[in-house]
N, C-alpha and C positions, 0 to 999 in steps of 0.2 A: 758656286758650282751649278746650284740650281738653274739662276739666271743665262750662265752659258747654254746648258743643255736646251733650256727655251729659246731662247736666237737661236740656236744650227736648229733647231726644229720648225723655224717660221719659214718657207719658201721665200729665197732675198729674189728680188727683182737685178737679172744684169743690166747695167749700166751699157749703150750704144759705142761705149768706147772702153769698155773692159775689155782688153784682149786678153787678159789676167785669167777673170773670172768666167771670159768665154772658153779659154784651155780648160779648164777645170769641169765647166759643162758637159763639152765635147766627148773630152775625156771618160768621163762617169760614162756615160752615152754610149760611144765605142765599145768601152767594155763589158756593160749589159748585154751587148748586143752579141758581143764574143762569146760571150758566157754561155748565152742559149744555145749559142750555133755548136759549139761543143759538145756541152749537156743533150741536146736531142740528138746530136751523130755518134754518141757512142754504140748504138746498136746497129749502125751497119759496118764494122768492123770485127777482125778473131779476137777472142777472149785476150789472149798477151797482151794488145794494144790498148784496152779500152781504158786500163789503168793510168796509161799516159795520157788520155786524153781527158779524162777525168781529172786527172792534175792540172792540164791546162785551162779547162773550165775552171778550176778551182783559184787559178791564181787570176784571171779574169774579175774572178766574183767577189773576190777580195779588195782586189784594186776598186772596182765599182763602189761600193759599201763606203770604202775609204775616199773615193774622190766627192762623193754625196756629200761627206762632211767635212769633205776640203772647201768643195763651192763651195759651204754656205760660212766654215768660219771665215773664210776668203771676204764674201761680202758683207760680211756683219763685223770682223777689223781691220778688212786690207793689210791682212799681215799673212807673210808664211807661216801655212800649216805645219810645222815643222815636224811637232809631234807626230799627229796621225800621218805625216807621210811616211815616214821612221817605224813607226806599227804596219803601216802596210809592204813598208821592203823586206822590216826581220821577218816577214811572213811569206811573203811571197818570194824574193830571190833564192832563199835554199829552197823552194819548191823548183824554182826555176832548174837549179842544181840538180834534184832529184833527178828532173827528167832524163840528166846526161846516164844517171845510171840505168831509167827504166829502159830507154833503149838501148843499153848495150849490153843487160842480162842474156840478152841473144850470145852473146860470145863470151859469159862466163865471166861479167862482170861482180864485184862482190861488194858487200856494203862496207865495207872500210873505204872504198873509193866515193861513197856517197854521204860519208861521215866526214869523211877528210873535207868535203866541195863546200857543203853545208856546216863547218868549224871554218873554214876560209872567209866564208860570205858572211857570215855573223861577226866576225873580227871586221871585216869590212867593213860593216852597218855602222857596227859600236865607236870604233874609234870615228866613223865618220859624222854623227850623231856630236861623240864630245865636241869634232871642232869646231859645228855650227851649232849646237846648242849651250853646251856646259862650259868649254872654256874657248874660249873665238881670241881670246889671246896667243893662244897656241895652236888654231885651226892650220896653220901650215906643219908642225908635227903632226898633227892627227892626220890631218890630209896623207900625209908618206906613209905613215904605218897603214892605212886605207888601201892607199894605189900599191904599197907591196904586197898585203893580199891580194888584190885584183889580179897582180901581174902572176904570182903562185898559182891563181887557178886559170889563169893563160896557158901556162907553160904547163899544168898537167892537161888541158885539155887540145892544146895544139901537137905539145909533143912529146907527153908523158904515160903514163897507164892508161887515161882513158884514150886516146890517138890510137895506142895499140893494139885495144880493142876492138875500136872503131875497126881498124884496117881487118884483124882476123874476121869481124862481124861480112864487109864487105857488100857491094850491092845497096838498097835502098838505108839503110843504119848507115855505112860508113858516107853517104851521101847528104842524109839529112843531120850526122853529125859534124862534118864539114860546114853546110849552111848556120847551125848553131854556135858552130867553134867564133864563125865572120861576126853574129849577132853580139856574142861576150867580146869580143876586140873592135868592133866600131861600135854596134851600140851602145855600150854597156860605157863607153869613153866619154857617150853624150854629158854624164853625170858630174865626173869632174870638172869638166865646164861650167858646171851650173854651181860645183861647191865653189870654185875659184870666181865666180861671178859675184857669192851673198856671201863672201868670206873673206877677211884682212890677210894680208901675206906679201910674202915677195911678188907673185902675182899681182900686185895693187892695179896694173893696168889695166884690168880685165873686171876687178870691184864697181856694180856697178852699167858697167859695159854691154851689160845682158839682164832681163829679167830671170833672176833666178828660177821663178816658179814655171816659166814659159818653156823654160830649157826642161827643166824636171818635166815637165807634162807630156811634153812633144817624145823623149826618150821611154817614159812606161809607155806611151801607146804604140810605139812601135817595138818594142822590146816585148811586152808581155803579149798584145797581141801576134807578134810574130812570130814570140818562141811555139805558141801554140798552132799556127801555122803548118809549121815546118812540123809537128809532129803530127797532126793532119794529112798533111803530105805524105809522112811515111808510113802510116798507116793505110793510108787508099790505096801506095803502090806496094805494100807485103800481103795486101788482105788479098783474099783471090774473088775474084768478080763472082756474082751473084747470078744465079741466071733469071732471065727476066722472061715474063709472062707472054707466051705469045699470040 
């Protein structure tokens, strides 16, 4: 254990033809970068918002931490991080989930809706964890018990309690919950690709077909950076302009 913790603690040199170990870079990169821009704009926004965006900072700086020590197991055994990728989804995707509730407390949303998103997304993680980690014999059962939570918290946020919220909320929330609804059904779609890529099944076509890890990378930096985005968004057009020095 000792030995491991010293490799990921040595700066690896990337290789001119890692596109592997260049996602994983980038990545870490990206989201550093997200992290601050969030972290230092909480204070030009009303007090309601700053929570959300504070979240979004937070699932940025998580991802970072965790792709730090993706690159470097990445170059030190060219093998998927599988682990710490898994530590940083149980962490971050119910944060992701949170948000749906922070912006829709506006309309009277209640935390049984953010228990229920965050019990969905954890059944997601877990069984999706077993069928690339623990039992890859049966990565296509794990896989369906996976994608029917996904599709469960599709269907409460496209057209369930949280939807109806959204609509009473109206205006910039039921807007930026729309944007976020498109992020969980295309992007959040990237992921299955990527398990059906590094995973045996009826999909064998596709084993293979795709770097797994390259798929995985490409989907958190546009997912996690975007979820926070869109709550950036909504927060510049509810906050009321500041007046400026003249």
């Amino acid at each position: 254990m000792n030995n491991l913790l010293f490799m990921l603690g040595d700066l690896k040199q990337i290789a001119t033809d890692d596109y592997v170990g260049f996602t994983f870079f980038v990545g870490c990169m990206a989201m550093m970068a997200a992290s601050a821009f969030f972290f230092l704009s909480m204070g030009s926004f009303d007090k309601k918002w700053r929570t959300s965006i504070l979240v979004s900072g937070l699932i940025t700086f998580i991802a970072a931490v965790h792709y730090w020590y993706m690159r470097d197991y990445w170059a030190a055994f060219e093998e998927s991080p599988t682990f710490f990728r898994y530590v940083d989804w149980v962490l971050t995707v119910p944060l992701m989930c949170v948000e749906f509730y922070l912006i829709l407390k506006v309309a009277g949303a209640k935390k049984s809706l953010m228990w229920r998103l965050i019990f969905l997304s954890v059944v997601m993680l877990v069984t999706g964890y077993f069928g690339e980690a623990v039992d890859r014999d049966n990565a296509q059962i794990w896989g369906l018990i996976s994608g029917l939570a996904y599709f469960v918290i599709v269907y409460d946020i496209w057209l369930g309690q949280a939807k109806k919220l959204a609509v009473q909320a109206g205006g910039a929330v039921l807007k930026a919950h729309k944007t976020l609804c498109w992020f969980v059904l295309v992007g959040w779609a990237i992921y299955p690709l990527g398990y059906m890529a590094g995973t045996p099944g009826w999909y064998d076509g596709l084993n293979g077909a795709f770097n797994m890890d390259v798929i995985y990378n490409i989907g958190d930096a546009v997912n996690k950076i975007g979820f926070g985005l869109v709550i950036y968004g909504l927060a510049v057009a509810a906050s009321p302009a500041k007046p400026t020095d003249s």
